[in-house]
C-alpha positions as CSV (number, residue, x, y, z in Angstrom):
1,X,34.7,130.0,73.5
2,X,33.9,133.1,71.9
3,X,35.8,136.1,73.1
4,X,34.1,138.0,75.6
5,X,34.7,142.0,75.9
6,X,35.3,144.0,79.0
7,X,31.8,145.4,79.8
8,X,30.3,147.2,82.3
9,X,27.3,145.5,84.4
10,X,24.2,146.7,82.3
11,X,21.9,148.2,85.2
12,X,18.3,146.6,86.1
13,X,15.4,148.3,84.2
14,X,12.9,150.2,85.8
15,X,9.2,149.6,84.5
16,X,7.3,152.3,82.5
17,X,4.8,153.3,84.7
18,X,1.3,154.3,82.2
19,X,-0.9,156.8,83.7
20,X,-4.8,157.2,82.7
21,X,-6.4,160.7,82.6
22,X,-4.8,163.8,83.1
23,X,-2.5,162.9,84.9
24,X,1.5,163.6,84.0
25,X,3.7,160.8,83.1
26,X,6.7,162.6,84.8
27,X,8.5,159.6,85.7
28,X,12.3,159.9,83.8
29,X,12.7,156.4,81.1
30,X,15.5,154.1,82.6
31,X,19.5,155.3,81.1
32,X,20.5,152.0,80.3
33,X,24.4,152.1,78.6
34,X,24.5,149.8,75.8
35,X,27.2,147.2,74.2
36,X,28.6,145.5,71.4
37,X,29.0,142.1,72.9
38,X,30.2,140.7,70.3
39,X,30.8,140.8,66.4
40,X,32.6,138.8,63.3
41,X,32.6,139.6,59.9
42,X,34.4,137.3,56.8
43,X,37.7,137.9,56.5
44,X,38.3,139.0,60.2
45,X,41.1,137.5,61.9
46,X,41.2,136.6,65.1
47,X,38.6,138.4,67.9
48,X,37.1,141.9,67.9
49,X,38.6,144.7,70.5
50,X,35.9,146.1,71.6
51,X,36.4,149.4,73.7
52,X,33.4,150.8,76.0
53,X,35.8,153.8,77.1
54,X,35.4,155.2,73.4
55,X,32.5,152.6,72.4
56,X,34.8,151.5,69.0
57,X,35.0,148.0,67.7
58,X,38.3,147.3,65.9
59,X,38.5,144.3,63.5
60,X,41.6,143.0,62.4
61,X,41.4,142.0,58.8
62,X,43.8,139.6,56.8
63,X,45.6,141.7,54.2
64,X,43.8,140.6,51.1
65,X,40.4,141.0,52.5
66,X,38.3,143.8,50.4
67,X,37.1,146.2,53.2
68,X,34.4,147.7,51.0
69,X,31.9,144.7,51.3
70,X,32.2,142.5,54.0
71,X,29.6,140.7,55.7
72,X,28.4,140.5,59.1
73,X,28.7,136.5,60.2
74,X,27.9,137.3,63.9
75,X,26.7,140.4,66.0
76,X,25.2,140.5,69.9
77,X,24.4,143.3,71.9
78,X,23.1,144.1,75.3
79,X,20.2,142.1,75.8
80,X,16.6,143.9,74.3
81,X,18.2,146.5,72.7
82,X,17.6,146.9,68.8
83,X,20.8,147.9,66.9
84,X,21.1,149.4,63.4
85,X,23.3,146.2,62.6
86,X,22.5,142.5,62.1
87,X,24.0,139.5,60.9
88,X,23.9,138.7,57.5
89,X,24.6,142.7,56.5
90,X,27.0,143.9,54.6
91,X,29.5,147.0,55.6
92,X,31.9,148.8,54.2
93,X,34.9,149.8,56.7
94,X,36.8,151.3,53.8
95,X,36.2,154.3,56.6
96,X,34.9,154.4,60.0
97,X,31.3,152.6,60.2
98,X,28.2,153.8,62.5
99,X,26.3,151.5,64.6
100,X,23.0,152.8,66.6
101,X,22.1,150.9,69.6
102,X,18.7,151.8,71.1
103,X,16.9,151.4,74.4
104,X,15.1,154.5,76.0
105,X,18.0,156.5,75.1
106,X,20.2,156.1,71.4
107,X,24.0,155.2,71.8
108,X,26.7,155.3,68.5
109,X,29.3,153.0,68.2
110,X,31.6,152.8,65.7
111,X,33.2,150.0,63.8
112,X,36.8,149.8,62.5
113,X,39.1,148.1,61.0
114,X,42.8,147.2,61.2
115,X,44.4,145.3,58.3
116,X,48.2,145.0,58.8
117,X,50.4,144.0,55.7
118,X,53.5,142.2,55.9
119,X,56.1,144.2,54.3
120,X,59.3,143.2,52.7
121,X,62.1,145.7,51.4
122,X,65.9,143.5,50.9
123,X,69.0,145.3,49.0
124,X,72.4,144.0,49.4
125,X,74.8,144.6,51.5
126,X,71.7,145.6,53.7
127,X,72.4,146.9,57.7
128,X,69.5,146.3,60.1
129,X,65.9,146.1,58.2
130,X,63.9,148.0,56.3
131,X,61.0,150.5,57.8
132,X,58.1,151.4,56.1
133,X,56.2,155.0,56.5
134,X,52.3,153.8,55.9
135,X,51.0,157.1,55.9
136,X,53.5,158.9,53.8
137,X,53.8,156.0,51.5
138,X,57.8,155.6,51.9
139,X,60.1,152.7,52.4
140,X,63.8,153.0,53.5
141,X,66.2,150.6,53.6
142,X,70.0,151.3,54.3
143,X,72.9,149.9,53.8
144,X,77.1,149.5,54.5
145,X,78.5,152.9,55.2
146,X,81.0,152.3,52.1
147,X,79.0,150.8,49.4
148,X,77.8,152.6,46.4
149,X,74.9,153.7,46.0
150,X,75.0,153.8,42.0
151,X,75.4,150.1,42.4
152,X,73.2,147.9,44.6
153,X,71.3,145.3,44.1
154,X,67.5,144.8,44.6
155,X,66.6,141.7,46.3
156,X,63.1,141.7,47.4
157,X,60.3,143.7,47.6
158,X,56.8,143.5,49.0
159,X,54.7,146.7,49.4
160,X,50.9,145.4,49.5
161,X,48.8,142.5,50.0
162,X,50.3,139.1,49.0
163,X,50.2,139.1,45.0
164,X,50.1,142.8,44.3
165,X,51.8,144.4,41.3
166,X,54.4,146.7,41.6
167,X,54.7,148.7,38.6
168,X,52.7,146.3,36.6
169,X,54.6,143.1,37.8
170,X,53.6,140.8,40.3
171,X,57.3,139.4,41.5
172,X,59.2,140.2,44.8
173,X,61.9,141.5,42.4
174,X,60.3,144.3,40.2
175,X,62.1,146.2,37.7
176,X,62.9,149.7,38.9
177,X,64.5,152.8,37.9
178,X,66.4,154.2,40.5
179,X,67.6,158.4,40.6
180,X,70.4,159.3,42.8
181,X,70.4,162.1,44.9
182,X,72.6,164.1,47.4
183,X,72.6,160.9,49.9
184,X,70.2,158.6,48.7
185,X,68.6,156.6,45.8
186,X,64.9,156.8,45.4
187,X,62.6,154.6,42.9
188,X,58.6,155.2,42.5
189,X,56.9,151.9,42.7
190,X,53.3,151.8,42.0
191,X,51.4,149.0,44.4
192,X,47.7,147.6,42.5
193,X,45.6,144.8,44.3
194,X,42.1,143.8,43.6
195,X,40.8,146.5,42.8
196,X,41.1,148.2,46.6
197,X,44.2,149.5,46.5
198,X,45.8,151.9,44.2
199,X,49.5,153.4,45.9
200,X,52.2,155.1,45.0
201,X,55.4,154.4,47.1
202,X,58.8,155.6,46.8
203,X,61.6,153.4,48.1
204,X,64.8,154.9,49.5
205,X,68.2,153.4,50.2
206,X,70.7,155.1,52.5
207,X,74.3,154.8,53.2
208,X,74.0,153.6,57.2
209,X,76.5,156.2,59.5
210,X,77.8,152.9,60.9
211,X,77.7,148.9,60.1
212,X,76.4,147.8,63.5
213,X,74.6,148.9,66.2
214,X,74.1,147.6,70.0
215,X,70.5,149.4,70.1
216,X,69.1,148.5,73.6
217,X,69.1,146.0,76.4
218,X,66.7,145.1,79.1
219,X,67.6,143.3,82.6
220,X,65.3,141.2,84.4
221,X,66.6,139.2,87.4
222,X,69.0,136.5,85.8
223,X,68.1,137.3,81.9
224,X,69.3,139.9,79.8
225,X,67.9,141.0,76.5
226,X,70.4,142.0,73.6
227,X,68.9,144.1,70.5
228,X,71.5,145.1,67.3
229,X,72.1,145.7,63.9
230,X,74.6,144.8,61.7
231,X,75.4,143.7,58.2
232,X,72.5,140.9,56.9
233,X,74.2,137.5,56.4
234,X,77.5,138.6,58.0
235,X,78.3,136.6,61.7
236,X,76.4,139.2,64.1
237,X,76.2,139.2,68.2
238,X,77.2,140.0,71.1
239,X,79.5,140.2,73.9
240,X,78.9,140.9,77.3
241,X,80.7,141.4,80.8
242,X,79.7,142.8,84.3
243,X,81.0,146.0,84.6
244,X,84.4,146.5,85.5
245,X,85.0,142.8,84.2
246,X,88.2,142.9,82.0
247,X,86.9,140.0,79.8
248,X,84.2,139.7,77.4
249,X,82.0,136.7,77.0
250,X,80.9,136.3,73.6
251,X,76.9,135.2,73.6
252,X,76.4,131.8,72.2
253,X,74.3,130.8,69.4
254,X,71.4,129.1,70.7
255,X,70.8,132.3,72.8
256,X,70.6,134.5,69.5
257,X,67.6,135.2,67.0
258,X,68.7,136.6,63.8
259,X,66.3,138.4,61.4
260,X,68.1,139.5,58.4
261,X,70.0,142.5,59.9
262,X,68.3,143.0,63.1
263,X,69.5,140.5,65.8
264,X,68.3,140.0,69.6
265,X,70.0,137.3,72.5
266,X,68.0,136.4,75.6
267,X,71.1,135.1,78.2
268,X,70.3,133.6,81.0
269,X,72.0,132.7,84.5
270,X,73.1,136.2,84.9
271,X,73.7,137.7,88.4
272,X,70.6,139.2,90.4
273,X,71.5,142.9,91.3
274,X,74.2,143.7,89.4
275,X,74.9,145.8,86.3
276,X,76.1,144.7,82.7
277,X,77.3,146.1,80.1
278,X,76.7,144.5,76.4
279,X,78.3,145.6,72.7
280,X,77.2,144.6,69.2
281,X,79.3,143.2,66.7
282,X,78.9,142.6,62.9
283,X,82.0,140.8,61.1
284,X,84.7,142.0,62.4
285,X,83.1,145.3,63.8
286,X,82.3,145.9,67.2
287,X,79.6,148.6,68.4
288,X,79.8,150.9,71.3
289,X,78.4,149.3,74.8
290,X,75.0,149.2,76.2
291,X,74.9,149.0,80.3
292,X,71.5,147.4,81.6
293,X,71.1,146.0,85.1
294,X,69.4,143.3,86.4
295,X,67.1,143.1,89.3
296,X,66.1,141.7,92.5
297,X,63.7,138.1,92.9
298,X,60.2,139.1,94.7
299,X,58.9,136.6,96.3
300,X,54.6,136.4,97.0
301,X,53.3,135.2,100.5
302,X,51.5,131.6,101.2
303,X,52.6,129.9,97.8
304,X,52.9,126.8,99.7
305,X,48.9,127.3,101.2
306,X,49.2,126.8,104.9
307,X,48.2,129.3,106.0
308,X,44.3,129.7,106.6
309,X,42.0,131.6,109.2
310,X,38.8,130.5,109.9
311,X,35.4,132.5,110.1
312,X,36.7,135.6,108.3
313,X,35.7,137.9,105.8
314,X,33.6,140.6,105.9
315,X,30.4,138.2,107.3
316,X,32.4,136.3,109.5
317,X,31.9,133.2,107.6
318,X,34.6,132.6,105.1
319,X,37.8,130.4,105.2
320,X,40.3,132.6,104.0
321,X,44.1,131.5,102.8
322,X,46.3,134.1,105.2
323,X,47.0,133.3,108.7
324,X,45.5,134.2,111.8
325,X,46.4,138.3,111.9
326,X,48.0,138.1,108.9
327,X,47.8,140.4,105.6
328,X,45.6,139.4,103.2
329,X,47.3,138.4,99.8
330,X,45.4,136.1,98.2
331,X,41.5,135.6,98.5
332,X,38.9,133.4,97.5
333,X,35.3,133.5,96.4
334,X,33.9,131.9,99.3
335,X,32.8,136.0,101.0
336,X,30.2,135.8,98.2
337,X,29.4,131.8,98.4
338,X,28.7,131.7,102.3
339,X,26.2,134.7,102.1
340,X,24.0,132.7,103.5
341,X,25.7,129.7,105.4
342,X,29.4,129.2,106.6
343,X,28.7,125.6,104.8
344,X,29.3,126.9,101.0
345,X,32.9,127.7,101.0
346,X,33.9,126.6,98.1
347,X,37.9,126.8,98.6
348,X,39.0,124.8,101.9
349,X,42.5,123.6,103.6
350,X,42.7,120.0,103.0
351,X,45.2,117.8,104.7
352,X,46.2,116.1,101.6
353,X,49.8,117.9,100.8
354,X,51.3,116.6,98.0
355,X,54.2,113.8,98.3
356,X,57.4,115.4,98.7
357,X,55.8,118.6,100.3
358,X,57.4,120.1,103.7
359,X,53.9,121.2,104.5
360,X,50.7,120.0,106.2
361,X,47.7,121.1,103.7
362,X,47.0,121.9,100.3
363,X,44.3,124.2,98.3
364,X,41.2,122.6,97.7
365,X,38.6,124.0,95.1
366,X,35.2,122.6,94.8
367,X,32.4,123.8,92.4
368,X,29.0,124.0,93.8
369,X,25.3,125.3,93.8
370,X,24.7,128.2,95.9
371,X,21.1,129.1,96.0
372,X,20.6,127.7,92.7
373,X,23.7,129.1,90.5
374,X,27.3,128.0,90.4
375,X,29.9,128.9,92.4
376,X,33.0,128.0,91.3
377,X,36.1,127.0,93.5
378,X,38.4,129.5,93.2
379,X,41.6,131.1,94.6
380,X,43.5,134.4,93.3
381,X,45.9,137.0,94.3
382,X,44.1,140.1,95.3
383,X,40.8,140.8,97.6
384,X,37.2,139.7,97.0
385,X,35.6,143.6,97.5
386,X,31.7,143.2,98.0
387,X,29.0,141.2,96.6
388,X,26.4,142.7,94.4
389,X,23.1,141.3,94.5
390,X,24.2,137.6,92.8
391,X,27.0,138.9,91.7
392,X,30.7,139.5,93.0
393,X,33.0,142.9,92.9
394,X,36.7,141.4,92.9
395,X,39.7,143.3,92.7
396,X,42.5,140.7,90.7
397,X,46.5,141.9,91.6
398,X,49.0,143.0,94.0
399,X,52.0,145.1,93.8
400,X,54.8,143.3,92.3
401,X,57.5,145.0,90.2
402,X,59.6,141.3,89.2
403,X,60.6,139.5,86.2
404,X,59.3,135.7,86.6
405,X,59.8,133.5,83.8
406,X,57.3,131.0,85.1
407,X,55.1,129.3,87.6
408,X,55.9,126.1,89.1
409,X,53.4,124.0,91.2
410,X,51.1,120.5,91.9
411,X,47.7,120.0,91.4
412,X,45.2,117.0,90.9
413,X,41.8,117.2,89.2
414,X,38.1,115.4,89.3
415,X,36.5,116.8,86.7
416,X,32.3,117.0,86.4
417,X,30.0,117.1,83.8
418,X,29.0,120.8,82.7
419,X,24.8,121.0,83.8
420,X,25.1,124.9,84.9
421,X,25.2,126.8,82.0
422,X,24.9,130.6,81.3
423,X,24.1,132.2,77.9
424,X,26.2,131.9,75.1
425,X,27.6,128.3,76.8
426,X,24.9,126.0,76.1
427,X,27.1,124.3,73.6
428,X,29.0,123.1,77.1
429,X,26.7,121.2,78.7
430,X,26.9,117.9,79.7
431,X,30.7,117.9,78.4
432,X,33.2,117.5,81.0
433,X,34.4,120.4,82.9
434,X,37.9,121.8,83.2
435,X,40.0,123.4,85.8
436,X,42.5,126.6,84.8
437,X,45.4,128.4,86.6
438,X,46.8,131.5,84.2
439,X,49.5,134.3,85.5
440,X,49.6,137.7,84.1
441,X,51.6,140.6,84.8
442,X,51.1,143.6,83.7
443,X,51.7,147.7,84.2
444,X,48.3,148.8,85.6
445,X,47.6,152.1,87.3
446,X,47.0,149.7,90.9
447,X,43.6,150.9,91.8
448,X,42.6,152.7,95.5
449,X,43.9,150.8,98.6
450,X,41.7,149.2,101.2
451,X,41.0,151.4,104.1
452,X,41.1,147.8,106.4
453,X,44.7,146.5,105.1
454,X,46.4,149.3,102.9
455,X,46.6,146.9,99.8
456,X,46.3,147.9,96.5
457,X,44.8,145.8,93.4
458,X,45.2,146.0,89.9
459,X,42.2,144.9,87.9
460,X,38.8,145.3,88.4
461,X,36.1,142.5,87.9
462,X,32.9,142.3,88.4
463,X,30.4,138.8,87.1
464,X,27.1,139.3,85.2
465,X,24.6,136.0,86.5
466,X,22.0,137.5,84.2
467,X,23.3,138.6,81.0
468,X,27.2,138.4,80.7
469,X,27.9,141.9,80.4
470,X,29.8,142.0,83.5
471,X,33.2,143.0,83.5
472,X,36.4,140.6,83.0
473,X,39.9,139.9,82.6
474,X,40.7,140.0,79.1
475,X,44.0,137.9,78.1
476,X,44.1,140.9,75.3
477,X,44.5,144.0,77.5
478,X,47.3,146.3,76.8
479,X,48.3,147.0,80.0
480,X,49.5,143.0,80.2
481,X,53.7,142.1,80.0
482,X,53.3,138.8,80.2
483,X,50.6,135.7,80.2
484,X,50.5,132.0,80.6
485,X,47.7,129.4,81.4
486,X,47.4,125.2,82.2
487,X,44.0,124.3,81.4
488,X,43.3,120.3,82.1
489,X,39.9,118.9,81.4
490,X,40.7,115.3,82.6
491,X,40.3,113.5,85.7
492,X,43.9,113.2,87.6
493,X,43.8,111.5,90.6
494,X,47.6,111.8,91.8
495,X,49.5,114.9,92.4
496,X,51.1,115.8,88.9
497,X,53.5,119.0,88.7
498,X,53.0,122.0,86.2
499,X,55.1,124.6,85.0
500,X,53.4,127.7,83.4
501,X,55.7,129.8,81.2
502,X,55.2,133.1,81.1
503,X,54.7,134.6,77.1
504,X,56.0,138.1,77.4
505,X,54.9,140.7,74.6
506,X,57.8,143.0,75.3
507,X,61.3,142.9,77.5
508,X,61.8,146.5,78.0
509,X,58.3,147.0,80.4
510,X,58.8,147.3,84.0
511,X,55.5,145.6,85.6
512,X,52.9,147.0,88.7
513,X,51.0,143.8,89.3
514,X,50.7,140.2,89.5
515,X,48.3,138.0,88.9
516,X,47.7,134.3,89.5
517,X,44.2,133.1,89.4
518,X,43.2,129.4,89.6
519,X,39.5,128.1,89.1
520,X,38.0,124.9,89.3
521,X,35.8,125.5,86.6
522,X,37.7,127.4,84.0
523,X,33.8,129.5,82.8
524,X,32.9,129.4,86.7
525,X,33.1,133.3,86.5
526,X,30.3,133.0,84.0
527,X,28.4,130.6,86.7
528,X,29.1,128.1,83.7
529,X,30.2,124.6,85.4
530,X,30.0,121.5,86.8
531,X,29.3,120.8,90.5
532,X,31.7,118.6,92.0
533,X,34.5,119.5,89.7
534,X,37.8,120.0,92.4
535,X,40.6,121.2,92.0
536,X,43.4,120.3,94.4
537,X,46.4,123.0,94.6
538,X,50.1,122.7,96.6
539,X,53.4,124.2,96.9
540,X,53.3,126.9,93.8
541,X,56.7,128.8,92.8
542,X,58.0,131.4,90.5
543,X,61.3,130.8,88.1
544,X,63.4,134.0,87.1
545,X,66.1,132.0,84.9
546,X,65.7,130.1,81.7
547,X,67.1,126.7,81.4
């Protein structure tokens, strides 16, 4: 599926009202905000980030892509607007490009582009790795506190686009004239590519104040993270002890990554609550200690779904998974599904546990037409907030400040053929549906509390039946830690367990929220599905340790 953008819900449009005679036409044109949907040019890799706070469009471009002519392979907008931009155009995003979307009232986007290069600067004797200044134009590597720095040795060298000269050459070892100066050697390096670029870099080498360096380290409940320096291709790591320890425990291997001099250790089976310190070593040097602590498990309410109350909600006629006079943690769909009749809840208690379970019940999630459109099955952490029209205001999240390293749990699947479709998914029907759980967590500011139960949640969302230009979890959002999905498109008719390991983009993040969110119909928030799909759900968990 094609990447869909966060977007606000584009409002309904009022008619234009003609008047004959002399009679004023005083009646104010419908303010309609407008959207980039979606857009694609050649070259582009990976999806568009599409912003509405700023209305930007960022495309990422592979690093020998000419920026100067590239042409437009796909491009959708709010429905019946006209836009300045079509497919088949060619733009220039050498510099910031200007889109005009029209519809009663004019609104400027603007197009631009990222194109990351992967850079490469290697002397010998090198500690830690090279950084690169893109705006100045200036690379600096160091190296061992004692060499010499009338005598190193180039090793590599990369400064543009794969297959660029340097200085004429195109090798990862160029010939260069090095000057020395009070505490560094410097060497101009002139980068050529296609025709598009045309730089002048200088490339430094420093003496390094010391040969390693224990640089940070993160705690989560029983995993630390290590990061160091040190000498590239001499035997760097770490050691590590609880403070006040007398001994050090020297990190194995298979816990280490090592990229030429920079080096990071993810150790598991550490202690919950409890306060480490870690050092660095390089050869035979150690570095001064790091202290990081670890902290406590958090557990989240009804993972094992037994607990249900009946007739709930805010119309009285939902089935809702928290007990009788109990806080709300997780919610459904079914507030919005049984607007009309306490029959349509779409997520029920079943007694069907599954083998092994201490409990009674399990999670069942049926997709099914509701006054003509799908509703999917469905069951999330956070609070179903109002229904709009066809439509449903959810909020996704609760509080949750933990390091889980995945979630554990049983489902069993009949899938259905797709024959409820929305627009841009017609290329999905009649193939067989599929069900998805994914887990985020994330540091969002946690949004306003509920004036009924107090509880906070972290990310808005709110479905679009008519055009898609609702607003939806985006797997790319900044604000996300960590992510990880199961997706199964086949029919499973006994319990089978899944384990859902959680990617995180960075170790040093404390979160806000969680999320867990499990469909029946992995589009059914885009009304796209197939009736009868069901999802059966039992006894989730969350790890905090890796194997």
């Amino acid at each position: 599926m094609k990447k869909r953008s966060l977007v606000k819900c584009v409002c309904g449009l009022a008619a234009a009202v003609l008047f004959s005679g002399c009679i004023k036409n005083d009646i104010p044109y419908a303010k309609v905000p407008l959207s980039i949907v979606s857009m694609q040019v050649e070259g582009q890799i990976g999806n568009a980030v599409i912003s509405e706070d700023d209305r930007t469009v960022t495309m990422t471009l592979g690093e020998t892509v000419n920026p100067s002519s590239l042409k437009v392979t796909e491009f959708t907008c709010t429905d019946k607007a006209s836009s300045t931009l079509s497919v088949g155009q060619e733009i220039n995003l050498s510099s910031p490009y200007k889109v005009t979307l029209s519809l009663y009232q004019d609104y400027e986007w603007t197009v631009v582009r990222s194109q990351p290069v992967e850079r490469t600067f290697q002397v010998e004797n090198q500690v830690g790795n090279a950084t690169f200044d893109e705006v100045n134009l200036v690379a600096r590597a160091l190296i061992r506190k004692d060499a010499d720095l009338s005598e190193f040795s180039l090793l590599a060298l990369k400064l543009g686009p794969e297959g660029s000269a340097m200085n004429g050459e195109v090798t990862s070892v160029p010939t260069l004239k090095w000057t020395l100066y009070a505490n560094y050697a410097e060497a101009s390096v002139r980068v050529t590519y296609g025709g598009f670029v045309d730089q002048i870099w200088r490339v430094r080498v420093y003496n390094s104040p010391t040969n390693v360096i224990t640089e940070s380290a993160d705690g989560w409940v029983n995993v630390g993270w290590m990061y160091g320096t040190g000498v590239a291709g001499a035997d760097c790591g770490f050691e590590y002890r609880e403070v006040g320890a007398a001994e050090w425990i020297r990190v194995p291997q298979e816990y280490l990554t090592v990229d030429g001099g920079e080096f990071r250790a993810r150790v598991p089976h550490l202690d919950a609550n409890a306060t480490y310190e870690c050092r660095a070593y390089s050869g035979e040097e150690y570095a001064d200690a790091v202290e990081f602590s670890t902290v406590d498990v958090e557990t989240v309410p009804n993972m094992d779904f037994e607990d249900w109350v009946h007739n709930a909600g805010r119309n009285g006629k939902s089935i809702c998974p928290w007990a009788e006079g109990g806080s709300p943690f997780w919610d459904t769909g079914n507030h919005g599904s049984t607007t009309l009749s306490d029959k349509d809840n779409v997520t029920t208690p079943v007694s069907d546990p599954r083998p092994g379970s201490r409990g009674t019940t399990a999670a069942q999630l049926k997709s099914a037409t509701v006054v003509g459109v799908l509703a999917a099955g469905n069951l999330f952490i956070g609070e179903y907030k109002e229904t709009v029209g066809m439509n449903g205001r959810l909020g996704f999240g609760r509080g949750f400040t933990s390091y889980p390293t995945r979630l554990k749990g049983y489902f069993k699947y009949q899938t259905a053929p797709i024959t409820k479709v929305n627009a841009g998914f017609e290329y999905l029907e009649s193939r067989p549906d599929s069900c998805i759980v994914w887990v985020a967590l994330g540091d969002w500011e946690l949004s306003s509390a509920n004036s009924e139960t107090g509880q906070f949640t972290a990310v808005e969302i709110l479905t679009d039946n008519a055009n898609n230009n609702g607003t939806y979890f985006d797997k790319n959002d900044s604000h996300i830690i960590a992510y990880g999905e199961m997706v199964c498109g086949e029919n499973v008719s006994d319990y089978r367990e899944f384990s859902v390991e959680l990617d995180y983009r960075a170790t040093n993040r404390r979160p806000t929220a969680l999320l867990i969110v499990c469909s029946a119909s992995k589009y059914g928030d885009y009304f796209t599905g197939g009736p009868g799909a069901t999802l059966w759900l039992d006894d989730f968990s969350l790890e905090y340790d890796y194997d």
